[in-house]
Structures are given as C-alpha cells and as structure tokens.
C-alpha positions in Angstrom: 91.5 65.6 43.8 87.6 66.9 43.6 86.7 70.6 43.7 84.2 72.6 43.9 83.9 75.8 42.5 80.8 77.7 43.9 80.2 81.4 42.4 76.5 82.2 43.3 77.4 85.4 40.9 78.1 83.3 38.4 74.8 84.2 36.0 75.3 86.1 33.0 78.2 87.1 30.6 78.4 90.3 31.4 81.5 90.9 34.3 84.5 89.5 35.4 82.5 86.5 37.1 81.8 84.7 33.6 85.6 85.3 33.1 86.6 83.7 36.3 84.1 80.8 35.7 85.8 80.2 32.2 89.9 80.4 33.1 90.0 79.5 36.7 88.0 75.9 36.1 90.3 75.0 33.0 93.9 76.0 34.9 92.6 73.4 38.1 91.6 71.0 35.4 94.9 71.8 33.9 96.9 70.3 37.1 95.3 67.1 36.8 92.1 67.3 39.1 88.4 66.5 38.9 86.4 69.9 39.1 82.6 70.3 39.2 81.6 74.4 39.1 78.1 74.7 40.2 76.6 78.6 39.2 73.6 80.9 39.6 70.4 79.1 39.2 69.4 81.0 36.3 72.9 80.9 34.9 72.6 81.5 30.9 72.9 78.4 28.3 76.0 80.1 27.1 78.0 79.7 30.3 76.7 76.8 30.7 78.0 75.2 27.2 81.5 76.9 27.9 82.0 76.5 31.7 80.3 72.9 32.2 78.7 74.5 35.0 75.6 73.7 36.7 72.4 75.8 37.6 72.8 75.7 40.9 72.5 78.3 44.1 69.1 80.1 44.8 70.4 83.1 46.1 72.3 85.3 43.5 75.2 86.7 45.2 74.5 90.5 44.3 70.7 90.2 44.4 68.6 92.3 46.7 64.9 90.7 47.5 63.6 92.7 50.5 62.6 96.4 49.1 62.9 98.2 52.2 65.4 100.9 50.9 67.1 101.6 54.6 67.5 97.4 55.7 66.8 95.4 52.8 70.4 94.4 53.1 70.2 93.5 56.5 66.4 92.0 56.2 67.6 89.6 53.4 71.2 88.4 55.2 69.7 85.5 57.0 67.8 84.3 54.3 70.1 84.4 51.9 72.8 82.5 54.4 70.2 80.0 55.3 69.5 79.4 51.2 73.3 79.1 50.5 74.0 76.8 53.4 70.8 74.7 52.1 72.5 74.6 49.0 75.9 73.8 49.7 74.8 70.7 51.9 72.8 69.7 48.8 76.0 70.2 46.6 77.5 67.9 49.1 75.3 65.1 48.9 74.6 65.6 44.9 77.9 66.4 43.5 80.7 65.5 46.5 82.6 64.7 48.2 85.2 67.3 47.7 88.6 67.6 48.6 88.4 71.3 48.1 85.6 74.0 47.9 86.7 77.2 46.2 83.7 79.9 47.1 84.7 82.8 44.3 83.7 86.2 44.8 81.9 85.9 48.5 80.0 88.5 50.1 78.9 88.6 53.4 76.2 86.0 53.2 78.3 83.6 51.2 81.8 84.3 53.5 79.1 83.1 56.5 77.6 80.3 54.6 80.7 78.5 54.0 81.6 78.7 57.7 78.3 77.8 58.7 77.9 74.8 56.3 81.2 73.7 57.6 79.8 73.9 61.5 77.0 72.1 60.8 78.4 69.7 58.2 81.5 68.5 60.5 81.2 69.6 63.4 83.8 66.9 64.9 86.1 68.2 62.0 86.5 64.3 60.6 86.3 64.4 57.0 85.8 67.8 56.2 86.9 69.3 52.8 89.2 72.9 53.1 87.1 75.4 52.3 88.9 78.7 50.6 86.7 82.0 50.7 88.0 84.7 47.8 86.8 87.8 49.1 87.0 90.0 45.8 84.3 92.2 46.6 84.5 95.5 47.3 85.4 96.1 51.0 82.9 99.1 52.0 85.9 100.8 53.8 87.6 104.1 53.7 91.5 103.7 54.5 93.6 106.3 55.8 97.4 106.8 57.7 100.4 105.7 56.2 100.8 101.7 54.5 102.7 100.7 57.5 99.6 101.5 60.2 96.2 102.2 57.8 93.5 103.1 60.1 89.8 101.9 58.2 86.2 103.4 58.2 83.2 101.7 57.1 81.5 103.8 53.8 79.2 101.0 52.9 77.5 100.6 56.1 76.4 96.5 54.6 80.1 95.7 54.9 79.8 95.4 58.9 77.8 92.3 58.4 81.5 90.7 57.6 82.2 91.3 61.5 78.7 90.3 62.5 79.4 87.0 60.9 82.7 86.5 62.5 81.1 86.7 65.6 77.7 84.9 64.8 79.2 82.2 63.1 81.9 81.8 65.8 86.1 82.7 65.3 86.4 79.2 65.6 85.1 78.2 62.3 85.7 81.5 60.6 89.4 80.3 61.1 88.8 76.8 59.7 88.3 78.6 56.1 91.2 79.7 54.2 90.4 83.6 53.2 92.1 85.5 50.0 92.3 88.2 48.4 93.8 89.6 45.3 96.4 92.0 46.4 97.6 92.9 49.8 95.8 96.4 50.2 92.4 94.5 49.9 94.0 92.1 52.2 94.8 94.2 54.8 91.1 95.6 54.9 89.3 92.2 54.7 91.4 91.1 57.7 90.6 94.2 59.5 86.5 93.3 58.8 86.3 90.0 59.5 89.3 89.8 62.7 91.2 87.0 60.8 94.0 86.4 58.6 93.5 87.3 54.9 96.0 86.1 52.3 97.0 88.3 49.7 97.2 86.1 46.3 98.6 86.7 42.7 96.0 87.5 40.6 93.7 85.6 38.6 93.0 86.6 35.5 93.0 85.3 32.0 96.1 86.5 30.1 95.9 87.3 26.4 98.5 87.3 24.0 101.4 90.1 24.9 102.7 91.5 21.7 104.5 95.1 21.2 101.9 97.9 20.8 103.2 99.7 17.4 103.3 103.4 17.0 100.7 103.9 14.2 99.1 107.0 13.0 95.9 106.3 14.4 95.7 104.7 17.6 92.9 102.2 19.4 91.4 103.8 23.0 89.6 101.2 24.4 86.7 101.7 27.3 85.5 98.2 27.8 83.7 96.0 30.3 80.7 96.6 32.2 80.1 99.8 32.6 78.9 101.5 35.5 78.2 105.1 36.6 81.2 104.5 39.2 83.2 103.7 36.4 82.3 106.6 34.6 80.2 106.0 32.2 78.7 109.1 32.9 80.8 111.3 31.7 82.4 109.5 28.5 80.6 111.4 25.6 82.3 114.3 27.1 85.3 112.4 27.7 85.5 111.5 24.1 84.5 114.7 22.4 87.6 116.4 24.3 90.2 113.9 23.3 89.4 114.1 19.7 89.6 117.7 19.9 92.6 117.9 21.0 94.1 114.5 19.4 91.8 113.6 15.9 93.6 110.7 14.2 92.7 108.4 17.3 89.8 105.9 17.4 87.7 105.0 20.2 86.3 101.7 21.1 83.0 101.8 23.8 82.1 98.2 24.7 79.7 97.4 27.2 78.5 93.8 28.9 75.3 95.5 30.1 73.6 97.5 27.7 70.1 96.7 28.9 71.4 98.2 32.5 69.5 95.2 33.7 72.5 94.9 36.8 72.6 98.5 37.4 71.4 100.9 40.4 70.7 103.8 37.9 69.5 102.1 34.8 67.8 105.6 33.8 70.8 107.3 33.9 72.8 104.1 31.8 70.4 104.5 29.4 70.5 108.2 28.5 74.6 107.8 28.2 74.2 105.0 25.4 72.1 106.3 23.8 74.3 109.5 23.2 77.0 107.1 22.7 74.7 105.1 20.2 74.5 108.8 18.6 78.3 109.9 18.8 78.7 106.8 16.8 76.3 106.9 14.5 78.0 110.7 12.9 81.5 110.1 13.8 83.4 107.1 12.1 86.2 107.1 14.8 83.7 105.9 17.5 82.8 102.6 17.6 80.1 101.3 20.2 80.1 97.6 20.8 76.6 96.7 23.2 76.9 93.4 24.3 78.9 90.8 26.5 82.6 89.5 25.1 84.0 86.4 26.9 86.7 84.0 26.3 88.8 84.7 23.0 86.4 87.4 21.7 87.5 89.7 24.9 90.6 88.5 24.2 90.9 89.9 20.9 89.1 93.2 21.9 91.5 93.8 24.1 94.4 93.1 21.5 92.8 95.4 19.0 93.3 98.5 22.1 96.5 100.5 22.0 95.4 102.5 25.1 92.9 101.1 28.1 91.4 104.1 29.9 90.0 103.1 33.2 88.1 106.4 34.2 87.0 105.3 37.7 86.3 106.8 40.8 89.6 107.3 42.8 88.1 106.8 46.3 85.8 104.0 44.9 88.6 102.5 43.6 91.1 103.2 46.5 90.9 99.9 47.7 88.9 98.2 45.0 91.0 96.1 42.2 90.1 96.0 38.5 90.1 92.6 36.3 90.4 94.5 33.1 93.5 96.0 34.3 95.3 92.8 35.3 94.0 91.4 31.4 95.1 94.6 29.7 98.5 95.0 31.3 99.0 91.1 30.5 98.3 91.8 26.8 100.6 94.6 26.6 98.3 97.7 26.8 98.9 100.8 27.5 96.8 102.0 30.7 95.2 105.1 32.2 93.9 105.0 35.9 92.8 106.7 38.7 95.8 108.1 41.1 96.0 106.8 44.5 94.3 103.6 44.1 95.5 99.6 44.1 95.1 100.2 40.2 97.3 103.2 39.8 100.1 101.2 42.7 100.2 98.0 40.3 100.4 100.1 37.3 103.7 101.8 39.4 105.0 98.3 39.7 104.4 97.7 36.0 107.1 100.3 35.5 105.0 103.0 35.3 103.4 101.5 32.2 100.2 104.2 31.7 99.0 107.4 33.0 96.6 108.7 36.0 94.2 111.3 36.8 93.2 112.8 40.4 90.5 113.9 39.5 87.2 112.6 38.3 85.8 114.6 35.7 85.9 114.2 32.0 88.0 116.7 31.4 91.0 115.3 34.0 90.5 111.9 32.4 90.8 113.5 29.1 94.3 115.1 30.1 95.5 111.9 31.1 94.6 110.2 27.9 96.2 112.9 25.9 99.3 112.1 28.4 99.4 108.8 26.9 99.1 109.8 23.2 101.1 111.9 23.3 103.9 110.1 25.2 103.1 106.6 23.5 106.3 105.7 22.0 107.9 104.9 25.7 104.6 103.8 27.4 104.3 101.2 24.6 107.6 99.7 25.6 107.0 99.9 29.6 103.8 98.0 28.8 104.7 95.3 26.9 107.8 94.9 29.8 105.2 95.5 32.3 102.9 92.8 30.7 105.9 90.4 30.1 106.7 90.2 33.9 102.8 90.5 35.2 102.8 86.9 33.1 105.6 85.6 34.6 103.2 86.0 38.4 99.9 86.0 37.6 96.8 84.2 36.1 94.8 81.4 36.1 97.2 78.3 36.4 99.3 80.7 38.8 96.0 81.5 40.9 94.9 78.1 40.9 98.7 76.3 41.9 98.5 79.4 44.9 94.5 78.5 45.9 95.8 74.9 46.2 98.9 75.9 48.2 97.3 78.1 50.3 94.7 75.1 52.1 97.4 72.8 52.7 96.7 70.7 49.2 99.0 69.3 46.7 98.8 71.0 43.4 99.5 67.9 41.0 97.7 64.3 41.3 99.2 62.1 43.7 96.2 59.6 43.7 94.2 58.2 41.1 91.1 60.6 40.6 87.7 58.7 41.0 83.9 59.3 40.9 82.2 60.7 44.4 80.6 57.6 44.3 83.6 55.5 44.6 84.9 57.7 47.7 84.1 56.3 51.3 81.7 59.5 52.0 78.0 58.1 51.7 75.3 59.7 52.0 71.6 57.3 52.6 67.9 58.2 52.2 66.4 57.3 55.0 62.3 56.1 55.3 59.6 58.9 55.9 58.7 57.0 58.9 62.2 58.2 60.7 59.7 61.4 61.9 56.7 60.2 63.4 54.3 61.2 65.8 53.9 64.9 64.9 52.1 67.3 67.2 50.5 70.6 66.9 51.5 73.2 69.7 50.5 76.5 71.5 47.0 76.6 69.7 48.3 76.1 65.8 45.8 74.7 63.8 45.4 73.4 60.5 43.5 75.2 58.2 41.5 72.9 55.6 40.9 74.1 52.3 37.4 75.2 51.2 35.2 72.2 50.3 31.9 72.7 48.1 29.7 74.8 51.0 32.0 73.8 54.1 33.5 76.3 56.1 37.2 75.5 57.5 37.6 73.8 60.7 40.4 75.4 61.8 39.7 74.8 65.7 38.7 71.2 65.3 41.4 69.8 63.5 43.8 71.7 66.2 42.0 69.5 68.7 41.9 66.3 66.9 45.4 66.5 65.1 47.0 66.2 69.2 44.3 63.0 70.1 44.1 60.9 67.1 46.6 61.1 65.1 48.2 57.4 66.3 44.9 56.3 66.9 44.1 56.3 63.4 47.4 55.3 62.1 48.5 59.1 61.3 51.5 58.8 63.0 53.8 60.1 60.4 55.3 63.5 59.8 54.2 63.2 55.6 50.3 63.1 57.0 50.7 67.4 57.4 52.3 67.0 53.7 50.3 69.8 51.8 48.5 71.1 54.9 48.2 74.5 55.4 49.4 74.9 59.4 48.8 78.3 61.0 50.7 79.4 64.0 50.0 81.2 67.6 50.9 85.2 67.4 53.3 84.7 70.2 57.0 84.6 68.7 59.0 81.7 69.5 55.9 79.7 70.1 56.4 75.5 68.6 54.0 75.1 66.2 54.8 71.6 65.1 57.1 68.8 66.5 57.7 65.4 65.5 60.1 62.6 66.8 62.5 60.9 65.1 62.9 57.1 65.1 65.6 56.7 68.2 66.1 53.1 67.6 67.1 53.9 63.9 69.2 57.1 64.7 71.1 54.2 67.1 72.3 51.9 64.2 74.1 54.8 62.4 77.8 54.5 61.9 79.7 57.0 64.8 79.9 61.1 63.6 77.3 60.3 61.2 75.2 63.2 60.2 71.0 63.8 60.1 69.7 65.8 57.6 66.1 66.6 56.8 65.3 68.6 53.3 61.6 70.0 53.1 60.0 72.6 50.6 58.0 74.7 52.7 55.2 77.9 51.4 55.0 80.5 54.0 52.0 82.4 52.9 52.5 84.3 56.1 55.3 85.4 58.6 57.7 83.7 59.0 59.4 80.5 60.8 62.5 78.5 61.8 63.5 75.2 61.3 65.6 73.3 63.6 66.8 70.0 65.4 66.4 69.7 69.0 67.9 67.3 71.4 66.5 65.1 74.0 66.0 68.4 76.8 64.4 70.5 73.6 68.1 72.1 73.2 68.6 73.5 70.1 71.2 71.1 68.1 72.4 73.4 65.4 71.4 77.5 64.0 67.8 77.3 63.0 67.1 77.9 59.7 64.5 80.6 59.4 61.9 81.0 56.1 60.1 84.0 55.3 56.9 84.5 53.7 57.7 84.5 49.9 56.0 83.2 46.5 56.2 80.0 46.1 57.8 76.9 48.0 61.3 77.2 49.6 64.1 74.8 50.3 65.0 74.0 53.9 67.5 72.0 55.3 68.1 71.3 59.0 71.2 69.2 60.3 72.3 67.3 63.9 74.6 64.9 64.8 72.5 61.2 64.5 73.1 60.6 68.1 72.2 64.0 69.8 69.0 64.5 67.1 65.9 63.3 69.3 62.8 65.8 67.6 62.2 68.1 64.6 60.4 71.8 65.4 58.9 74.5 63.4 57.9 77.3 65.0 57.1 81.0 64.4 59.9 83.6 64.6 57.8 86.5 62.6 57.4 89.3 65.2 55.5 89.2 68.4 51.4 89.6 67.8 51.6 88.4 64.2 50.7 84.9 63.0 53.0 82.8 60.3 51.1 80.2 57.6 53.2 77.5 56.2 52.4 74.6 54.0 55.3 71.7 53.8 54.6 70.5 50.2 57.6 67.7 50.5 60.3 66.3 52.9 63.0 64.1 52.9 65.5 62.6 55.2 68.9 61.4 54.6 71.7 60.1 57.0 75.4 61.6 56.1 78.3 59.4 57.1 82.0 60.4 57.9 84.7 59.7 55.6 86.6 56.9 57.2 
C-alpha cells in the first residue's frame, strides 16, 4: 500500500510536528507499506535528511499572509485552500497514486482542501484514495455542562471557518474523509464544529525508554518544548526562584525549540524571559538553559534525564487542548505536573494519578504544585513508571499508525506486492498546448504591451485586434497571451479571457477521465478566478481565485474530460477596481481513472 503523509506544518524542528514527521512515517513503514511524506516548502535540510520528506506545500499551515489584524484569517482562507488543493492534485500526479492520504495536523484550510481536492479529483468516487484528516489543532471552543451533555462556545472566532467549510465544501464530501482526533474530549468538540463524526484515536507519540525514576538527593525538573506565553513562559523565572526557595537541592532544566521567537505572537515579550533565564543561569549552577530544537533520540534522552515534567499551562487554554510532551513524558516514566481541569490533568487521572495539578495560573500556584511533587516523589515515581508502563501498552506511533489504517477501511499489513506509482493503472498524460485554442479577450480587457524604446502602450488596440486576428494570423493558441500582461474591466465577475478546448481530443479520452490545466499566473493587481466551464458557460467545478501577490502563483483548475468545453479568467477583485495578470506558463494534462 502507498501513503501519503501531507503536514503543510511540517517546517522546522522546533514542535511536535517535526516529532510526528519522524515516528509516525517510520511505524507505517514499519507494517510493510510504501510511504512518501511531502512537508512545508521551506522545510529545513535537517528534516529533510531524517524524515525523507519533500519540500512540498506553498501554504504553511500556521502562517498568516494578509496583515489586516481584524480578517486576515478570513481574507487568506480561500487562498490558502485554493494553494493546498493545487498542491495536492500536483502530489497526485508527481508522487501517486495513493492508497491512503494521511493530512496531519489540519486546520481549517487544510480540513477543506482535502475535501475539496477529493470533489474535484473523483468526483464519480471511482478510484479515489481514503483520505484521513487528524484534526490536532486547537479547537477555538469554550466547553461547559456536564461530560455526558457539553454545551460549546466559540473563543477563537477563526474556528467557525470549520462549519463554513462543511457547508461550502458540501456534507457530502466532508463525510467521504475519515476525521480523528487524539482523545475523545477534542473529539467531541471537532464533531460539534464541523457537524460530522470525529473519531477519537490512541495517541501518537514517540515513546522513550520507561525506566523507574530513583529517589536521589537532587532531583531533575524539566520545562521543555516550545515555549509559549500560553505555556507560561512568562512567569518561569519566578516560577523557579520560588521552588528553589523552598526546595534547594533540585535542578532545573529550561529547554526551548524557539529561542529566536521567530513562531511566536509576542516575540518581545519571549525575548525579555530568556534573556532573564539566560541570566538565572548564568549565576546559579542548578539552572540549566538549553536554546535550541531536540528531535528524535536527543529529546528522547532529555526527557530521560527529567525526574519531574512541569507543564505550567493555561487551564482554560488547555481545557480542551492536548499536550505531546505529556503523552512522551508519561511514556518515559516521568513524573508530571499540569493544569487542573484540563484533557492533560484527566489522562494524568487515568495514569493513576501519576503527577500533581494547579488551578491556578500564576507562578506561585505552579510552584506549590511542584513542591507537591518533590515533596511526595517517592509514590509519584512509582505511579509514573506504572502509569507509563500501561500508556505503552495503548499508545504511539505503530499503535497510531495500525488505528489510522483501521479507521479508513485499510488493511494494516501487506496483502499485495508493493510497487512503484508508475507501475499502478492510474495515469496521468500531458496533453499538447494546442488542446486550448482560440483565446478571446472580453468585456473591454486589454493587453497591456510593455514599454518599447519611445512607444507608448497600446492598450486599446491590441484589445481590438486580439478578438479579430488572432486565427487570422495563426495565433490561435492559448500560449500566444504567455507573458502578456492582460488587464481586466472594473466590473466584478466580468470574463476577461476565454479559450476553447480541443472537443475532438477531449472525445478520445478513456470514460471518468479527468482535465487539468496548471498555469503560473502574476497578479500585479486585484484579483481573479480560474475555472472550467461547460458547453452553456456553467461553471464545472469551485473556481480557483488568485490574489495580487509578489511573484508568480500556481493555479490548477479541474473538470471532467467530457463536460470541460472552455477555460475562463475573469476578475473577482471588488466591484470598480481593475485586476492585472500575466500567465508566465501553462500546462495541460489528462487524469485517468484507476481501472
């Protein structure tokens, strides 16, 4: 069997993302299949080396590009689907087929993207691939009323675009994914966003050697991982000053992923803290500061030299939020302090009660709770390592993986030989430029002619002329606009461009087969959509919508062979404003069905 692991988060080291794209590979490799993991585009050479992954989707999953500070989120959601769509049917074509596409870590562009992709991709359902969604994000919602009947409200207003895509992308094909989650509290709130079953899973994380903490004189408190101000990072000088107060033969370990604060929102405020930590270090020999990333069996090993894992988050942040590091520091046999009434602090109860909580979130709470677990170490140490001795048993990678298998409908071992996309009876063809012919300026667009030594543009001419002799000439091919600069009407919705595709050719392709064109487009201006349309100018699948941004953008627009009869750009940028494009390259290529 093939997969595909897509994780548009996976970039840097720092996180539990570079973790995932490490363990959760090797266990699906481990059961005997084929797996190709596609990352970030600017994914680091590091992850690259140890993951085998590829550079890959444009559109980072936690990125923000429009920096309007009220809608950015909602300004940059259609792009950012249309992008990730774009680049899953290139994965397809590139890298597949796949029997299964594991989407880790989806937000709510990436949760619509897969759906989406899947619409457009196979549409008559032959073929497809099962698609599982992990939605490990934070939810954005505020749960109250007992377990039984939880009522939710939204507190991350951005989360609501989970709904919107329900209903945009259509239940229908929302349902054809297979949706997780890692416990059944985040379960029960996913489902409740996007109106459809969520699966709660085991858990996935790596699991380091268990061993028997020992009751030494000095013991190891470990604050690890990227820190964040929601994590408290704020407050952990203070935190640290009052538990060697009160308990001075301990040591303290600070290690952070992100000590530039490069992935923060308050990178000011990161700063100042390490550099007081940098200081608290630099005079006191039982702190010991540790600024940069640990993956694989160097976080391993920092979380074996811990006797105690303090998790000093915020209790209603983390209500409903779960934490990687605790699953990995339960599983080595830590000793764990967490916020109270979270879906940390309830795993932790089902541990055995193998730590110590807080209520509340202030340094000097924490700091109680810490001493709590000095002071009663000699049974915590035993509950963990019991704790982390079952946790094994039910979680981790190769349990994650088996369970992701399970869960769409797959067999976890190899029943078939495993052999190269290329051998499978998915093809994919590149079809001539002359497929799209004839094009055609509409609605007064023009083509705007660069500046020649004393000549002025001739914007209004070549509007005039592109319409009457463009056969005539023998410019009846959509690559003659190639590296034209094409400016539209002001009036929204208004075609700027068509051009026809090759009917008799479309005829001669295999049943279900699929039409795909790629182009890289510049819009200097505006913006516009992309799209298919059928023989009564119908539009054959979403239009794919490019706003002005530096540089050239990928586009790809799909239809069904036998429905696709013309290609359209047109301007979607608000009513009285103009859009400029420039298609720098195009391609077309034919998709058949698996037989």
């Amino acid at each position: 069997m093939h997969i595909l692991y897509a994780d548009a988060g996976l970039r840097g080291l720092e996180g539990h993302l570079a973790s995932s794209g490490i363990a959760l590979p090797a266990a699906f490799r481990r059961f005997g299949h084929r797996v190709t993991v596609l990352g970030h585009c600017d994914l680091v050479p590091a992850l690259q080396e140890t993951t085998g992954a590829v550079p890959f989707f444009r559109a980072f999953t936690w990125g923000c590009w429009s920096d309007d500070p009220l809608a950015g989120w909602l300004i940059d959601f259609p792009q950012v689907v249309n992008q990730t769509v774009a680049d899953l049917h290139l994965a397809w074509t590139e890298f597949g087929p796949f029997d299964l596409i594991y989407v880790n870590t989806a937000r709510p562009a990436q949760f619509a993207a897969a759906a989406l992709w899947l619409k457009e991709a196979f549409p008559g359902r032959v073929g497809a691939p099962a698609v599982a969604v992990q939605l490990g994000a934070d939810s954005g919602l505020r749960r109250s009323g007992p377990p039984h009947a939880p009522t939710f409200e939204l507190r991350d207003p951005t989360t609501v675009l989970h709904r919107f895509a329900t209903h945009w992308v259509g239940k229908e094909w929302i349902g054809r994914l297979v949706l997780l989650a890692v416990n059944q509290i985040v379960a029960d709130e996913y489902s409740f966003l996007v109106d459809r079953p969520v699966k709660a899973m085991t858990r996935p994380e790596g699991l380091p050697m268990v061993r028997l903490r020992e009751r030494r004189e000095s013991l190891t408190i470990g604050l690890l991982g990227q820190q964040r101000i929601d994590k408290g990072y704020e407050f952990l000088p203070d935190l640290i000053l009052r538990v060697l107060g009160s308990h001075a033969i301990v040591r303290f370990i600070v290690q952070h992923s992100d000590p530039t604060g490069g992935a923060q929102a308050d990178r000011p405020s990161m700063e100042r803290v390490t550099a007081r930590l940098c200081e608290l270090a630099a005079h006191d020999p039982r702190v010991e500061i540790i600024l940069k990333p640990m993956v694989g069996d160097a976080w391993f090993e920092l979380i074996d030299r811990c006797d105690i894992v303090a998790l000093p988050y915020d209790p209603p942040r983390y209500a409903s939020s779960y934490s990687a590091i605790f699953g990995e520091a339960l599983a080595s046999g830590a000793v764990i302090v967490a916020p109270s009434g979270t879906t940390i602090s309830k795993e932790l109860d089902d541990a055995g009660g193998a730590g110590t909580t807080f209520d509340q979130w202030t340094a000097a709470a924490v700091a109680v709770a810490v001493g709590a677990a000095i002071d009663r170490f000699d049974d915590l140490r035993m509950r963990a390592y019991q704790g982390g001795t079952a946790w094994r048993k039910l979680h981790g990678p190769d349990a994650y993986a088996a369970a992701v298998i399970e869960a769409a409908g797959l067999t976890t071992g190899v029943t078939t030989p495993v052999v190269s996309g290329a051998a499978r009876s998915t093809k994919s063809r590149p079809l001539p430029a002359t497929l799209l012919r004839s094009p055609r300026l509409h609605n007064g667009s023009s083509i705007k002619l660069a500046h020649e030594a004393g000549r002025p543009r001739k914007s209004e001419r070549w509007s005039w002329l592109m319409g009457k002799i463009a056969v005539s000439i023998g410019r009846d091919q959509f690559s003659f606009i190639l590296d034209m600069t094409i400016e539209t009407s002001a009036r929204q919705w208004d075609y700027a461009v068509t051009a026809d595709a090759h009917i008799e050719e479309l005829r001669k392709m295999p049943a279900r087969s699929q039409l795909v064109v790629e182009m890289l487009i510049e819009v200097s201006a505006g913006a516009i959509g992309v799209a298919w349309l059928s023989k009564d100018n119908k539009l054959l699948a979403i239009e794919r919508t490019v706003r002005a941004s530096r540089g050239p953008q990928q586009v790809f627009a799909l239809a069904p062979c036998e429905q696709a009869h013309c290609l359209m750009i047109r301007n979607v940028a608000p009513e009285d404003h103009k859009s400029v494009f420039t298609v720098r390259k195009f391609k077309v290529t034919a998709i058949f069905p698996r037989q």
